[in-house]
C-alpha positions in Angstrom: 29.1 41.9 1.5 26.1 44.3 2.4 22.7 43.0 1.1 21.7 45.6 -1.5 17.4 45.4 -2.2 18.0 46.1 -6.3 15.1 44.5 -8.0 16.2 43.8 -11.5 15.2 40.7 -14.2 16.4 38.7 -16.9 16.0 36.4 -20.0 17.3 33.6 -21.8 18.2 29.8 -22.7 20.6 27.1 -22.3 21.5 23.8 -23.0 21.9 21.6 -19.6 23.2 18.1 -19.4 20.2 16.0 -18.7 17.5 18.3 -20.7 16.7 19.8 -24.1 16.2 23.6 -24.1 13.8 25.9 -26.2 16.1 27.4 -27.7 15.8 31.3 -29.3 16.6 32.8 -32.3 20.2 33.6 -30.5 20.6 30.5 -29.1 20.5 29.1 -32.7 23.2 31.2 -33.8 25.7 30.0 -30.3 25.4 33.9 -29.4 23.0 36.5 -27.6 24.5 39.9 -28.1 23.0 41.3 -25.0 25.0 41.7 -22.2 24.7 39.4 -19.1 23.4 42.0 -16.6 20.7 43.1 -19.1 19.8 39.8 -19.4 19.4 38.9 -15.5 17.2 42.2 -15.4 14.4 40.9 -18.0 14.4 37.7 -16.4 13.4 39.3 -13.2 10.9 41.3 -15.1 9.5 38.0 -16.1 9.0 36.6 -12.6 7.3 39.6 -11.5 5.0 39.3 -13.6 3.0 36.7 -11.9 0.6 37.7 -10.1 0.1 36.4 -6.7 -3.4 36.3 -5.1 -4.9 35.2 -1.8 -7.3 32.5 -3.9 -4.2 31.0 -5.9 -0.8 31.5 -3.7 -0.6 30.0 0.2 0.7 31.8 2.7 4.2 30.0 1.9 4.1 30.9 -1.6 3.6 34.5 -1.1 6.5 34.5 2.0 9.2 33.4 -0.7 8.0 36.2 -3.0 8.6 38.8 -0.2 12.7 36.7 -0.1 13.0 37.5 -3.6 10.9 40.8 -4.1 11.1 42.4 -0.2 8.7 45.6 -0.2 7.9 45.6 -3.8 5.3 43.0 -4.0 1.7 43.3 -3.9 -1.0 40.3 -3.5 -4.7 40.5 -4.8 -6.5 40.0 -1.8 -9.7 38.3 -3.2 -11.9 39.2 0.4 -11.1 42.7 0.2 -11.2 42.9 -3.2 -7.7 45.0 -4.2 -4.3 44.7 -4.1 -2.4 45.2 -1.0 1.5 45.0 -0.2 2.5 41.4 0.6 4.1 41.8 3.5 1.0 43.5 5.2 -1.0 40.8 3.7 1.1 38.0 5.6 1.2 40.4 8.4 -2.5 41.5 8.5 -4.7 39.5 6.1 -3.5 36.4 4.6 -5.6 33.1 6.1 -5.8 29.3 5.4 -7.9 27.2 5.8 -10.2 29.9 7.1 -8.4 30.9 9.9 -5.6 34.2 10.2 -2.4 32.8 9.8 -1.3 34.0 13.2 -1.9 33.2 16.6 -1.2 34.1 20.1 0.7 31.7 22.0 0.9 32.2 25.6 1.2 35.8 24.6 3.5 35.9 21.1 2.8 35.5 18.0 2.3 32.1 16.6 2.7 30.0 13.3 1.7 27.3 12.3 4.5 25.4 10.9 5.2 21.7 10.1 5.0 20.2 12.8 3.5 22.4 14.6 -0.3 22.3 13.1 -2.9 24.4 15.4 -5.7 22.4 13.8 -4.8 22.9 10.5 -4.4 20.3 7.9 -1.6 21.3 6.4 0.3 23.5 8.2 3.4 23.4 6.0 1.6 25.5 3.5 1.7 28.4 5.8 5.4 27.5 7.7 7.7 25.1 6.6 10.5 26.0 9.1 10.8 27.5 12.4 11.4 31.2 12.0 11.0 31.0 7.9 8.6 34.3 7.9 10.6 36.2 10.5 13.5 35.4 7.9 11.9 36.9 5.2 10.8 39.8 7.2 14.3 40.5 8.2 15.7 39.8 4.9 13.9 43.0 3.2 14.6 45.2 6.3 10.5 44.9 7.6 10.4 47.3 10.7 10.4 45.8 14.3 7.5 47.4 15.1 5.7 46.1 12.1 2.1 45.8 13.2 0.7 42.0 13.1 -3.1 40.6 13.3 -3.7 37.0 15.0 -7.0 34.6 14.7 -9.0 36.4 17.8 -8.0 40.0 17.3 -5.0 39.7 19.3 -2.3 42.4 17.8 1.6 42.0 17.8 4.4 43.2 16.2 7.3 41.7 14.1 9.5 42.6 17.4 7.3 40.1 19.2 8.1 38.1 16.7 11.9 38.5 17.4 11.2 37.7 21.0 9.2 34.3 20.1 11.9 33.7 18.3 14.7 33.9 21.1 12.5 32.4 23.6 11.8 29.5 21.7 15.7 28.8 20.3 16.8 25.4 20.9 20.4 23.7 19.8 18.9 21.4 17.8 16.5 23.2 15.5 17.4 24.2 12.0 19.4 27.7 12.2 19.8 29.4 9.2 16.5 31.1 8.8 16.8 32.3 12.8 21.0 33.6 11.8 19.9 35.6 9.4 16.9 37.2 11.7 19.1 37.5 14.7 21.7 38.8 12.4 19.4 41.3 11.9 17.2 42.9 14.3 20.4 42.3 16.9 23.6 43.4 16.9 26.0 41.0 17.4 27.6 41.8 21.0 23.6 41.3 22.3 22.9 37.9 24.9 19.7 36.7 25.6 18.2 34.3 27.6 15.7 31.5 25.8 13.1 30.1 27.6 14.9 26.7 28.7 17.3 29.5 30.7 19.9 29.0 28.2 22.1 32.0 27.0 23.3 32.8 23.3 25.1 35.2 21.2 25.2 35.1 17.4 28.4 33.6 17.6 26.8 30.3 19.8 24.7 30.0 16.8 27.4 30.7 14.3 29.4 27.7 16.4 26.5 25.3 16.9 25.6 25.9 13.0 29.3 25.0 11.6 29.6 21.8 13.4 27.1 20.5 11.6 27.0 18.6 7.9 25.1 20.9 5.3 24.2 17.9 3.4 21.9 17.1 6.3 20.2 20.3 6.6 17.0 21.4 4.4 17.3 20.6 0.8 21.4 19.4 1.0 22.2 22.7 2.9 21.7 26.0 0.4 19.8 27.7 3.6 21.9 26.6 6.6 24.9 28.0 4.3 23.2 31.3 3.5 22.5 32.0 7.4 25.6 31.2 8.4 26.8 33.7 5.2 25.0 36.5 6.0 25.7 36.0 9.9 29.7 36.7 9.4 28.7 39.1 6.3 26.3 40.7 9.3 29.6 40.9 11.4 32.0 41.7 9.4 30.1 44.7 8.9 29.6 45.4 12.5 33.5 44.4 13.2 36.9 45.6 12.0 39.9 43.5 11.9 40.5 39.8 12.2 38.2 37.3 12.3 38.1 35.5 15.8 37.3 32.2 17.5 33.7 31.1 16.1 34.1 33.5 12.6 37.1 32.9 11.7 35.8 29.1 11.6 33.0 30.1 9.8 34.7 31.4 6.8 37.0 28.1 7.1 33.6 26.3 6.9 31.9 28.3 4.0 35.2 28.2 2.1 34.7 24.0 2.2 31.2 24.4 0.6 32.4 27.0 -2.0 35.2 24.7 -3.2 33.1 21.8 -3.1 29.8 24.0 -5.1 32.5 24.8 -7.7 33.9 21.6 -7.7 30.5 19.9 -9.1 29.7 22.6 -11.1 28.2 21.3 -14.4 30.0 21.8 -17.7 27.5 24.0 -18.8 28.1 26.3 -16.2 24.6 24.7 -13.9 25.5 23.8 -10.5 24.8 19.7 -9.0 21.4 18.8 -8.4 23.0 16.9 -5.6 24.1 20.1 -4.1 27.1 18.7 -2.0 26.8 15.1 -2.4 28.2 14.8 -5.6 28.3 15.7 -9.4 24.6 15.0 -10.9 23.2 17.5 -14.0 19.3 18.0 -13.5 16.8 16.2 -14.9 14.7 18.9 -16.2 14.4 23.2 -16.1 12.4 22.4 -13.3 15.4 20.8 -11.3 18.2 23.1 -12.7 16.7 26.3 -11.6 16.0 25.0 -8.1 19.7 23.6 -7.6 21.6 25.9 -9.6 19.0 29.0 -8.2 19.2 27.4 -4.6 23.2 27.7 -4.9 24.0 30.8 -6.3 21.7 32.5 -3.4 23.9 31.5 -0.4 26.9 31.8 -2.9 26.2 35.4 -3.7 26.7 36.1 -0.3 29.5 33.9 0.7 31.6 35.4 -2.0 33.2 38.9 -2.5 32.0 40.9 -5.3 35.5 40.0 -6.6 34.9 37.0 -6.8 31.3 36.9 -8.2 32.7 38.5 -11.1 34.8 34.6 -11.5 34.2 33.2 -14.4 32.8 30.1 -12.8 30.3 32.2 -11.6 29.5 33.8 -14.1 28.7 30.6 -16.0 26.1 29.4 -13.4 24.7 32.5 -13.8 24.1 32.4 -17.7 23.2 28.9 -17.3 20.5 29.9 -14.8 19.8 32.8 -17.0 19.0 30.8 -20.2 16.5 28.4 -18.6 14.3 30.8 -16.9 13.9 33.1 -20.0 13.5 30.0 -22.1 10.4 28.3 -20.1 7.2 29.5 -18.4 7.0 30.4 -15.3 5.0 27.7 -14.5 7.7 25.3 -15.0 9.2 25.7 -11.9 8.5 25.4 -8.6 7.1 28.2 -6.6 10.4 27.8 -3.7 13.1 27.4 -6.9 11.4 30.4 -9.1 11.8 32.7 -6.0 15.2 31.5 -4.6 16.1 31.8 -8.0 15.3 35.2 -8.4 16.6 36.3 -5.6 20.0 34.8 -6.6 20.1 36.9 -9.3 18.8 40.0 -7.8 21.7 39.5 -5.2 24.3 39.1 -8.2 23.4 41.8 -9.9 23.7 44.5 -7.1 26.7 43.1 -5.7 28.7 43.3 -9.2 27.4 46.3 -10.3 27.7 48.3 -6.5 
C-alpha cells in the first residue's frame, strides 16, 4: 500500500480489560452515533493540539511528532522567539544540552544517539536508534537536499544524511528505521558499498531483517515489522509480478506476525501489551495506547486496504479510538501518543483512498 500523508483526528472511549474508562455520555448509553472515521479525525485533532516547544519537548519528542504529523507541524522555538516548522527546527535549530543537535563526523552529519553520546548526558533524548531521524525525514517525503546546521557551522544535507547512513550500515544493528529510509531515498535495484567494504541492496536488508525474532527487536518488534512492511510495500510499488527470493519471504514472515497480532488481540478489540509474546490486556490507557497504537502502525501497512477494513481491525481501531478521546493527552507517553496517531492517520487514508 502507498503511504498517503492525510492528517485527520479522532475521539472517544472504551472499556479495556485491565482499566476503567471515563466514559461519555455515549458510552453510557453502549452507543456513539458518529461514524468511526469521523471519530479517528477528532482524535487527531486532539493530539495536535499540543503544542510542542524547544523549552518543553527534546529533540526526540519533537522527531516522533514529525512520524505522525510529517510537514504540518510547527515548534515554538523559545530562542528565536516564534514558531518555525519542525522539521527545520530538528534540521536547523533544535539543541540540547546547549549544543546543536548535529555534528560533523569525519565529514557527515552526526547524532548523538544512545550509545553514541558526544559529551552529552543523555544522548537518548536526542537519538534513540541509529538512523531514527533519517526515518522520520523519509517517512514525510523531507527532500534529499534538505539543508542541515551542525555545532561549528558546519552545513549538510539530509542526502549526507543518507550517505552516513550507508557508510555506517552494519549486519547487526537494528534495521527497521534504516529499511524504511533506504526504501526511500533509493530505489530498490541501487548497491552500495558501506564503509567495512561490504555491499547491500534493499533486499540484503530485507533478508538479514527476516531472519531475525521481532520479539527481540525494540519494544517486542512493532518497528522492525513496519521497516520490513514498508520495504516490500516500497517494492511492490517499484515491481510488477511475483514476489521473488528475499520478498516473497518477507510477506511469509509479516503474514506470521499478522496471525500472531490478531491472534492475541484483546476481547475488546485492544491489541497484547506483550506484543508477540503472548495474550496480556494493558494495565492502564497509558499502556493500551502504546501497544495497541505501536501495532496498528506497522499493521496498517502490512495489510491491504481490504483487509483493514476486517472487522478485527476495525475493533482495535475503536478500541484505540475510545481511550485517546477519553483521557488527556498527558496520559500517555510522548513515543505511544505519536505512534498512535500515526496509526490512525495511516488507517484512515488507506480505507478511505
Amino acid at each position: 500500500m502507498s503511504k498517503l500523508p492525510i492528517y485527520l483526528a479522532l475521539a472517544t472511549n472504551v472499556l479495556i480489560v485491565g482499566f476503567t474508562p471515563v466514559l461519555g455520555a455515549d458510552d453510557q448509553t453502549g452507543e456513539d452515533p458518529a461514524p468511526l472515521l469521523e471519530r479517528v479525525d477528532r482524535v487527531i485533532a486532539k493530539v495536535r493540539t499540543r503544542e510542542l516547544s524547544s523549552l518543553s519537548d527534546t529533540p526526540w519528542v519533537v522527531m516522533h511528532a514529525v512520524i505522525a504529523f510529517e510537514k504540518n507541524l510547527e515548534v515554538v522555538d523559545v530562542r528565536a522567539e516564534k514558531k518555525v516548522g519542525a522539521i527545520d527546527y530538528l534540521c536547523q535549530h533544535a539543541t540540547h544540552e546547549g549544543k546543536q543537535i548535529f555534528r560533523d563526523e569525519n565529514g557527515r552529519p552526526a547524532l548523538p544517539t544512545r550509545g553514541l553520546r558526544y559529551g552529552l548526558q543523555e544522548s537518548f533524548k536526542v537519538q534513540d536508534h541509529a538512523d531514527q531521524f533519517l526515518m522520520a525525514f523519509a517517512d514525510a517525503d523531507v527532500a534529499l537536499n534538505t539543508p542541515i546546521l551542525a555545532e561549528g557551522g558546519k552545513r549538510f544535507t539530509v542526502e549526507d544524511m543518507l550517505a552516513a547512513a550507508k557508510a555506517n550500515l552494519t549486519d547487526e544493528q537494528e534495521l527497521g528505521w534504516t529499511l524504511v529510509a533506504t526504501s526511500t531515498y533509493l530505489a530498490v535495484e541501487d548497491r552500495w558499498t558501506a564503509g567495512d567494504g561490504k555491499s547491500y541492496r534493499i533486499e540484503d536488508l530485507v533478508a538479514l531483517a527476516i531472519r531475525r525474532d521481532p520479539r527481540r527487536e525494540t519494544e517486542g518488534g512493532p518497528h522492525h515489522l513496519y521497516g520490513v512492511a514498508y520495504a516490500l510495500d516500497t517494492y511492490r510499488g517499484q515491481q510488477r509480478g511475483a514476489l521473488s527470493e528475499s520478498w516473497a519471504e518477507a510477506r511469509s514472515y509479516l503474514d506470521r506476525y499478522i496471525r500472531l497480532a490478531k491472534e492475541y488481540q484483546q476481547a475488546d478489540g485492544s491489541f497484547s501489551a506483550d506484543m508477540f509474546r503472548g495474550s496480556r490486556p494493558s494495565r492502564d490507557p497509558r499502556q493500551m495506547v502504546w501497544a495497541t497504537g505501536h501495532t496498528l502502525e506497522w499493521l496498517t501497512v502490512a495489510l491491504t486496504a481490504e483487509q483493514l477494513q476486517e472487522d478485527w481491525v476495525r475493533r482495535g481501531v475503536e478500541a484505540l479510538v475510545q481511550v485517546m478521546e477519553s483521557q488527556p493527552l498527558n496520559a500517555f507517553s510522548d513515543g505511544g501518543l505519536y505512534h498512535a496517531a500515526h496509526a490512525l492517520i495511516r488507517y484512515s487514508g488507506e480505507v478511505t483512498d
